[in-house]
C-alpha positions as a printed NumPy array, in Angstrom:
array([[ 144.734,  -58.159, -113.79 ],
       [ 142.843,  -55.765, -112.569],
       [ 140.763,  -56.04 , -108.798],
       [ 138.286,  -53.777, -107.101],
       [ 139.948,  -52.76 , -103.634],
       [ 137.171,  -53.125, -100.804],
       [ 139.752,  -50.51 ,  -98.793],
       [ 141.669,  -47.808,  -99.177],
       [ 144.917,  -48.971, -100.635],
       [ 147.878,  -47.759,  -98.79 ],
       [ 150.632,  -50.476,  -99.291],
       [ 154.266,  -49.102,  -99.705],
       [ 156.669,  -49.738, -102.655],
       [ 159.83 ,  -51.562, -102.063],
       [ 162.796,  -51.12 , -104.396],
       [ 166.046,  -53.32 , -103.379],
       [ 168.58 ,  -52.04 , -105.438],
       [ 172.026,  -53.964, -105.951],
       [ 171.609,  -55.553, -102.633],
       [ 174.607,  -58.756, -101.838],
       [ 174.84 ,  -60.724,  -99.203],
       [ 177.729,  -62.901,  -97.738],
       [ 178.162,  -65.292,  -95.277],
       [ 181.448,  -65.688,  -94.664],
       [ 182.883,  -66.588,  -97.872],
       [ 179.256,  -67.93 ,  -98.779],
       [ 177.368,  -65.206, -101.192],
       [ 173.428,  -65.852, -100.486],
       [ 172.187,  -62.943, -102.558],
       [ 174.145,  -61.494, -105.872],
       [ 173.857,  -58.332, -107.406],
       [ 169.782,  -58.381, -107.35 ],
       [ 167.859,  -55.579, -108.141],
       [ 164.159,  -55.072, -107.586],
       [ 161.079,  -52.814, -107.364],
       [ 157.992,  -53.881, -106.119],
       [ 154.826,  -51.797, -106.381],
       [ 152.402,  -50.491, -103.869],
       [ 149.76 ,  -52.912, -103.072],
       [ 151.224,  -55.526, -104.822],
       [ 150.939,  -59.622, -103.971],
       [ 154.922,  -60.148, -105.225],
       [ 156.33 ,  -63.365, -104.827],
       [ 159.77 ,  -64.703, -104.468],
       [ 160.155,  -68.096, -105.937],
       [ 163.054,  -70.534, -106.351],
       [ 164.008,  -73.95 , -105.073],
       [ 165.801,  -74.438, -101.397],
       [ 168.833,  -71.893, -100.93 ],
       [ 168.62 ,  -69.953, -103.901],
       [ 168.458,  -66.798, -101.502],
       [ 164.795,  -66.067, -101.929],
       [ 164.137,  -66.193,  -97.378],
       [ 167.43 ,  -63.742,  -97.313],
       [ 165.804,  -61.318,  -99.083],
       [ 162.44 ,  -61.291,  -97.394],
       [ 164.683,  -61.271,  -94.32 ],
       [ 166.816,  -57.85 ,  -95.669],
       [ 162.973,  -56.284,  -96.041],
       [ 162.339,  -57.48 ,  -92.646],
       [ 165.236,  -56.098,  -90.936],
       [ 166.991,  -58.967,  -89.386],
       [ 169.731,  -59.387,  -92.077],
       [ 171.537,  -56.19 ,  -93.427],
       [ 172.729,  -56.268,  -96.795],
       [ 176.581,  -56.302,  -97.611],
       [ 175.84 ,  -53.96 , -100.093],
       [ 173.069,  -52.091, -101.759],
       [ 169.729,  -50.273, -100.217],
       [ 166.797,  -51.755,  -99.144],
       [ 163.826,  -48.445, -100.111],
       [ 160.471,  -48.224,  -98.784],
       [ 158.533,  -45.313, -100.27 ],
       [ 161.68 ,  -44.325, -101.728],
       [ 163.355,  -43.992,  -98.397],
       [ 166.094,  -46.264,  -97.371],
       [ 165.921,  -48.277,  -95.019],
       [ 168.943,  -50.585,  -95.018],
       [ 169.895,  -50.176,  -91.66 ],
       [ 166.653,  -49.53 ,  -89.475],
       [ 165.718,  -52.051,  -86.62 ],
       [ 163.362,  -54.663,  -87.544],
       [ 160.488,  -52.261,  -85.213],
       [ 161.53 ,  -49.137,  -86.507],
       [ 160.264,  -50.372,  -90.225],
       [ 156.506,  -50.215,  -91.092],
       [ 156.979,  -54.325,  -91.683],
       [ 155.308,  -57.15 ,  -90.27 ],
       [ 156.315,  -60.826,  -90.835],
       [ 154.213,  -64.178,  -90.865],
       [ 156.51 ,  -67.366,  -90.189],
       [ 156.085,  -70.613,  -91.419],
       [ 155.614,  -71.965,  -87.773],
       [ 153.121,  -68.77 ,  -86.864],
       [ 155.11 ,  -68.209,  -83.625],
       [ 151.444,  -67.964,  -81.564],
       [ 151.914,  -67.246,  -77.671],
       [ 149.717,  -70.652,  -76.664],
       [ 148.92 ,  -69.005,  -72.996],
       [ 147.138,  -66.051,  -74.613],
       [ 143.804,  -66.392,  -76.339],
       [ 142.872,  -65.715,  -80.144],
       [ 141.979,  -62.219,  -79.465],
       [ 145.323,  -61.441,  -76.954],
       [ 147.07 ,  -63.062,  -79.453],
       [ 145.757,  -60.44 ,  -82.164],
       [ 146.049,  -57.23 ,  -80.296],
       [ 149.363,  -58.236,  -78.761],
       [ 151.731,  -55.882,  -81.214],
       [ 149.201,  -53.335,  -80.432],
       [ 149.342,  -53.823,  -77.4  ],
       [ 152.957,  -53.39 ,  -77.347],
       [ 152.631,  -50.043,  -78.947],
       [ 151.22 ,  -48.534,  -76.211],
       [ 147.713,  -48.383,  -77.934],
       [ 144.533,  -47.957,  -75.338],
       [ 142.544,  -50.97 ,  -74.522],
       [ 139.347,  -49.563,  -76.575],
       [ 141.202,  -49.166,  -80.184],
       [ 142.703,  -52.617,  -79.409],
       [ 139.411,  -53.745,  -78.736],
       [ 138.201,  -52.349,  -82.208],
       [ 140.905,  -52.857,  -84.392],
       [ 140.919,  -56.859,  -82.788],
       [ 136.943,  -57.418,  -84.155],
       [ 137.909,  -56.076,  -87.49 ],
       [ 140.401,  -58.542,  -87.611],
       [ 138.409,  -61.449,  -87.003],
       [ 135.793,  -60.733,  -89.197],
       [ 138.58 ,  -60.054,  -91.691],
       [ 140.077,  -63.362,  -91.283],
       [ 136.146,  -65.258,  -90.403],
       [ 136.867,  -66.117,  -87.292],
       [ 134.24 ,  -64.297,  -85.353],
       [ 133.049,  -65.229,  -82.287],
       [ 136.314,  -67.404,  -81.628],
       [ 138.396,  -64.539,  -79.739],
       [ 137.623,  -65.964,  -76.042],
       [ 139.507,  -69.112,  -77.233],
       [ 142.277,  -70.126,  -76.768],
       [ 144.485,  -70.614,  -79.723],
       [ 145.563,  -74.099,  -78.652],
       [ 141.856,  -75.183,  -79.582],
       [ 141.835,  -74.173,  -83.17 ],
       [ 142.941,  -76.014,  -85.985],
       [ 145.757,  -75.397,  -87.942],
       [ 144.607,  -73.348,  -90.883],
       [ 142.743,  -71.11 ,  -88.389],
       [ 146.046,  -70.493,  -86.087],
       [ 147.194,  -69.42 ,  -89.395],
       [ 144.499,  -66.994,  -90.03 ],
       [ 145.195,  -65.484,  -85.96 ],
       [ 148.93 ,  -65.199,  -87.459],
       [ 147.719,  -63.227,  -89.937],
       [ 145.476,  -61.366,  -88.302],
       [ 148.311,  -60.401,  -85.773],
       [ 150.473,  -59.527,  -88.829],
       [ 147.777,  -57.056,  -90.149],
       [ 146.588,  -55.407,  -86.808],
       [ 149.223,  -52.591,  -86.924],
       [ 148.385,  -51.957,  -90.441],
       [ 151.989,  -52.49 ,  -91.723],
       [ 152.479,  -50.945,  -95.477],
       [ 154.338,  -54.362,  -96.478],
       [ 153.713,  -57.696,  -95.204],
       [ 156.342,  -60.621,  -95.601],
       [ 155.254,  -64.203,  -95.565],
       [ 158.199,  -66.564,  -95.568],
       [ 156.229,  -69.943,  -96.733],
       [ 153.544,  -69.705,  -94.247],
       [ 151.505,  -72.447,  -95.885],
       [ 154.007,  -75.31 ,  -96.071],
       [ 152.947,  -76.805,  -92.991],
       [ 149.243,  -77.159,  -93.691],
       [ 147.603,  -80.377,  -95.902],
       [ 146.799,  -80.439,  -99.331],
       [ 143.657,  -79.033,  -99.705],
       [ 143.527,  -76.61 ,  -96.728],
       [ 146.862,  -75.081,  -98.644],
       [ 144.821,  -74.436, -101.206],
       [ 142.019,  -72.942,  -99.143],
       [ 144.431,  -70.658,  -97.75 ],
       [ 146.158,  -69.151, -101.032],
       [ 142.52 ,  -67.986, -102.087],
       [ 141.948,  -66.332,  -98.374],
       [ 145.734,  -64.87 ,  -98.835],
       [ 144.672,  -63.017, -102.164],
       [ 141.345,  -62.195, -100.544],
       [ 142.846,  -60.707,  -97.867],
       [ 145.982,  -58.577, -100.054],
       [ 142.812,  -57.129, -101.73 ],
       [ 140.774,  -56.498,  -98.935],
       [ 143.535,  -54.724,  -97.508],
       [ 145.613,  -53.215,  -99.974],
       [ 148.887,  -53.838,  -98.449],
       [ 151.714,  -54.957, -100.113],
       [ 152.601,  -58.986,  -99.739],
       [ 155.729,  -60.274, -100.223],
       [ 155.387,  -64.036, -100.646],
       [ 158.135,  -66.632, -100.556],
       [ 157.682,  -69.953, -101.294],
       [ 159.513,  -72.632, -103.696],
       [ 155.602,  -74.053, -104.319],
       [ 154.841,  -73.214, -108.267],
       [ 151.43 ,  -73.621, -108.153],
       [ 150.93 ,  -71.305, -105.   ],
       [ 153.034,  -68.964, -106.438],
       [ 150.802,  -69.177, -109.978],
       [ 147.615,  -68.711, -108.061],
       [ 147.925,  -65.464, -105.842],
       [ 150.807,  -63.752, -107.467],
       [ 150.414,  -60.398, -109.367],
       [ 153.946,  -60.597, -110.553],
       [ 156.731,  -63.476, -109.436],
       [ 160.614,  -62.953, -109.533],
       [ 162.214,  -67.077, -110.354],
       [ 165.7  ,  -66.893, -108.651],
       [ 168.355,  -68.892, -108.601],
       [ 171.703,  -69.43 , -106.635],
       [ 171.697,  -65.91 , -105.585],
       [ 169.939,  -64.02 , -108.884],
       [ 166.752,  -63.194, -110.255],
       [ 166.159,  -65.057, -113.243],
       [ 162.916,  -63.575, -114.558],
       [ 160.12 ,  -61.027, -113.206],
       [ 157.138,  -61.331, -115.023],
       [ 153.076,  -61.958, -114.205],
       [ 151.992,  -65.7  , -113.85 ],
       [ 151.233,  -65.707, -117.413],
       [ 154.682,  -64.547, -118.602],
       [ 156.455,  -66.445, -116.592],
       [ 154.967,  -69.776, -117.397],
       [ 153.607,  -69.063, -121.002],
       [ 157.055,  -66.864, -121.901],
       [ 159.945,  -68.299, -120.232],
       [ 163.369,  -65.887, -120.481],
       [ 165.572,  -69.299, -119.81 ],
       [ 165.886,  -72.964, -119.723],
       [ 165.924,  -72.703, -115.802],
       [ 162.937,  -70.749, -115.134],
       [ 160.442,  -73.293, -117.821],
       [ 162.319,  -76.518, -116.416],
       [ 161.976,  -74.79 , -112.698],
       [ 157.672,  -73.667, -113.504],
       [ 155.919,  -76.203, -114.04 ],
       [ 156.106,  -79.534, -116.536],
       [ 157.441,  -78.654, -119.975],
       [ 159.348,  -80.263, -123.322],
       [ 162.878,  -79.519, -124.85 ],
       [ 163.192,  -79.397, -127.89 ],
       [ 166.795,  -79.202, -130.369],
       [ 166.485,  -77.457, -133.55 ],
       [ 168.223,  -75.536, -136.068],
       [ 167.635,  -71.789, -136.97 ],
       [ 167.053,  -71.643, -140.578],
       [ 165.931,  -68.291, -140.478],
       [ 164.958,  -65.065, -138.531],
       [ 162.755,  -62.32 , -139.599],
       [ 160.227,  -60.362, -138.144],
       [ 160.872,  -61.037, -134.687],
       [ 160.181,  -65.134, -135.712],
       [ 162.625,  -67.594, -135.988],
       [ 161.993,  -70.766, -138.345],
       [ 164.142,  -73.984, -137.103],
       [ 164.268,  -77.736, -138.26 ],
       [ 163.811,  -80.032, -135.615],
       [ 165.357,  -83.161, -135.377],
       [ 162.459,  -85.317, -137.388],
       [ 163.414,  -82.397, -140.732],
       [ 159.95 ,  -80.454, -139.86 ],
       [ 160.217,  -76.97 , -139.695],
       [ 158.741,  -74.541, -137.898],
       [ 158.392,  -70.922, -136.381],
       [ 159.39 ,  -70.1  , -132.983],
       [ 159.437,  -67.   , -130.632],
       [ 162.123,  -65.891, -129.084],
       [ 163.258,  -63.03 , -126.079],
       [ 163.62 ,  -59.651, -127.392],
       [ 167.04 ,  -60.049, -125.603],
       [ 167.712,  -62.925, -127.941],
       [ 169.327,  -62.989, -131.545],
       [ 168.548,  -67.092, -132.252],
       [ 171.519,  -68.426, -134.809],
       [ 172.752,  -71.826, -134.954],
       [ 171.547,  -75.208, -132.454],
       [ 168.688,  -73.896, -130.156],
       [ 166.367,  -74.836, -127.474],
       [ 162.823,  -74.886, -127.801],
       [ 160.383,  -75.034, -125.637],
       [ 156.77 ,  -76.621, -125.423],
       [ 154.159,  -77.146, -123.195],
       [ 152.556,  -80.62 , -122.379],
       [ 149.119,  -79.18 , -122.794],
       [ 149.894,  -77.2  , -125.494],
       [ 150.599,  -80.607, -127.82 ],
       [ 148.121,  -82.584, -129.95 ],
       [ 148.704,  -86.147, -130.041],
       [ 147.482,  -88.33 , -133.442],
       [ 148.316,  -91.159, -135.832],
       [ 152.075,  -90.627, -136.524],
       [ 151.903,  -89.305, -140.011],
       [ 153.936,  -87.688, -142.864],
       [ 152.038,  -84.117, -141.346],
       [ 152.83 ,  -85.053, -137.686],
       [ 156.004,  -82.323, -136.826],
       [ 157.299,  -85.488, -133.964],
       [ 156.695,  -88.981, -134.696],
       [ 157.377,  -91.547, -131.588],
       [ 156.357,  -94.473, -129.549],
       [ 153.955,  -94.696, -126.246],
       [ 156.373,  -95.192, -123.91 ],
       [ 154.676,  -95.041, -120.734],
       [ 150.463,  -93.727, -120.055],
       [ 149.782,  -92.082, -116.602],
       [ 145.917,  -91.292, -115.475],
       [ 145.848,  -88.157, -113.12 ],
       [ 141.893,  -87.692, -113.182],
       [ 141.336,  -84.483, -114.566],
       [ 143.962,  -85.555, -117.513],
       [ 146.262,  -88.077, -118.604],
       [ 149.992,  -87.691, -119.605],
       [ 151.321,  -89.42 , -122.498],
       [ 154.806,  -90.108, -122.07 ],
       [ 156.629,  -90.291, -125.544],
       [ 159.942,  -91.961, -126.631],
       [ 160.499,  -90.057, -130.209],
       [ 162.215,  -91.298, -133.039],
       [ 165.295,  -89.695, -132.027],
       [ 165.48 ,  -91.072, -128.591],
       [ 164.726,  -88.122, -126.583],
       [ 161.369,  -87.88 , -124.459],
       [ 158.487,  -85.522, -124.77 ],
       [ 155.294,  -85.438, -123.195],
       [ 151.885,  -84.654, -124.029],
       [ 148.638,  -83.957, -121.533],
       [ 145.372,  -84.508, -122.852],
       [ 142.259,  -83.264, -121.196],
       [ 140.113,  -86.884, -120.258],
       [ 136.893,  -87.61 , -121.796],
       [ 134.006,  -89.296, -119.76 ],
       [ 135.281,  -92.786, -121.088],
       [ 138.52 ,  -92.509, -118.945],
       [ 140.688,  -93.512, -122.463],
       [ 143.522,  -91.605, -123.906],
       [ 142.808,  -93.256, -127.303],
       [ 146.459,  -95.097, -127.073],
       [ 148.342,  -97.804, -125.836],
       [ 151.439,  -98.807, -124.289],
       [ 153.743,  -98.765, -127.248],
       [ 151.472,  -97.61 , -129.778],
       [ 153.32 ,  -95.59 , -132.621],
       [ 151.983,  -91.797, -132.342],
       [ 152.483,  -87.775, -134.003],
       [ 152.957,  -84.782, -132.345],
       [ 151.861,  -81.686, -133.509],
       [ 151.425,  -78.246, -132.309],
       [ 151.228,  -74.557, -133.087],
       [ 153.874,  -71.948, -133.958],
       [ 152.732,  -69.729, -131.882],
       [ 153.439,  -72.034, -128.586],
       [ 156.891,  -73.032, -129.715],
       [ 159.54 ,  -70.148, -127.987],
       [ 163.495,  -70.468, -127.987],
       [ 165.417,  -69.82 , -124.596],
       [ 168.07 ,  -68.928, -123.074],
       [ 170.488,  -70.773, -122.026]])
């Protein structure tokens, strides 16, 4: 995706090459390798300890790597102090000094630089019209809500024009739909600014939403880099579609391969073609993977590729999810978009067929 920068772009690359990390006998962080781009919004993604927050905290500076290089514009910088790196971070609690107002809060780290009061005093307004919160610097920071104390920590972040910016699941603390206020005024402010954000979170959908590229990781590893779309629509592995988002697994049988396609027999006999990873060479019993949404549901005949029985119906709204129990036993799951009538068009325990394309079918890893 390309985006129209309103500023000059001067975000710095980060490349952490074969960076571990132990803890005593604990290894956080194994073996991972990674380059980030200039004026990127990169996210780290993964579910609780899968060493996502000790990376972000090896960019930061407060935890060295056992091994491997931390690079910044190509220059390492492993074992700099957390000040002497061009690196600012944004905590999930915002760490705000409540005594000092919005605007002392803001020019504090410029203040600490030794910068004179009148490019504070600048650099300060441009900040809260960045972050729309002009006219509030008098107050103090105690009186705002919580999705504007955010926007201060961000401001304060972004005052010293850092080349990379870290934000270690800064929105977790906020409600529903202000969260989702905030991940469109985090990508409005990466472009805005052009510096590089580094984004951890274990929140899919937030991740989905502002993310140029995403790294899935796992107890220690990186699992998959790819945009949004590859990582949800093209899956590497079973963990990264199970771990993004809702999906269906599938056993089949390769009957053959050719052309970069594979065509398996699932378990009703119906055959199919599937994609696969270029890394992959399908043979034998494999894993498929399909999408809720990408799945038709009908009357359960001889053309239908899964035949089954309503098993359970669940209205979200915007869709409803039709929860399967197939001839074979195992579960699948198919979201429909809803109509103005509300109905899904079945029952509890209606029969039903599945169908869908080839070309949203995809073997995985294991």
């Amino acid at each position: 995706m390309t985006e129209t920068r309103t500023t000059a772009a001067h975000g710095g690359a980060i490349g952490m090459h074969g960076i571990k990390k132990w803890f005593g006998s604990f290894q956080a962080v194994n073996d991972v390798t990674l380059d980030i781009r200039p004026n990127e919004f990169f996210t780290l993604l993964g579910p609780s300890g899968c060493g996502k927050t000790t990376l972000l905290r090896m960019i930061a500076g407060f935890e060295l790597p056992t091994e491997g290089q931390v690079l910044l514009d190509g220059t390492d910088i492993s074992r700099l102090l957390p000040n002497q790196r061009p690196v600012n971070t944004v905590f999930q609690n915002y760490a705000l000094f409540p005594h000092l107002t919005v605007a002392e809060n803001i020019g504090f780290g410029l203040k600490m630089l030794g910068k004179p009061k009148a490019e504070i005093d600048g650099v300060v307004a441009d900040m809260l019209k960045l972050v729309h919160l002009e006219g509030r610097g008098d107050n103090p920071v105690t009186q705002l809500s919580g999705g504007q104390q955010q926007r201060v920590a961000l401001a304060r972040a972004l005052a010293p024009r850092p080349k990379v910016l870290l934000l270690d699941e800064p929105l977790s603390a906020l409600d529903l739909k202000l969260r989702k206020s905030m991940q469109m005024e985090l990508k409005r402010l990466q472009l805005e600014t052009g510096i590089t954000f580094v984004f951890v979170t274990h929140d899919q959908e937030e991740a989905l939403t502002m993310s140029d590229r995403i790294a899935v990781m796992s107890t220690g590893t990186v699992r998959q880099v790819g945009s949004p779309w590859e990582i949800y629509d093209r899956p590497a592995e079973r963990f990264v579609a199970d771990f993004i988002g809702e999906t269906n697994f599938l056993e089949a049988d390769v009957v053959s391969v050719a052309d970069g396609k594979a065509r398996v027999r699932l378990s009703s006999g119906a055959e199919i073609s599937a994609t696969f990873p270029a890394s992959l060479t399908p043979a034998g019993k494999v894993t498929i993977v399909v999408r809720p949404e990408h799945a038709q549901a009908g009357a359960p005949s001889p053309a239908a590729l899964l035949r089954g029985i309503v098993h359970e119906i669940v209205y979200l709204g915007t869709d409803t999810h039709l929860h399967v129990r197939l001839d074979d036993g195992k579960s699948f799951m198919v979201r429909q978009q809803n109509a103005r009538s509300g109905h899904c068009g079945f029952s509890k325990g209606d029969p039903i067929g599945i169908g869908f394309s080839d070309d949203v079918a995809q073997i995985l890893r294991d």
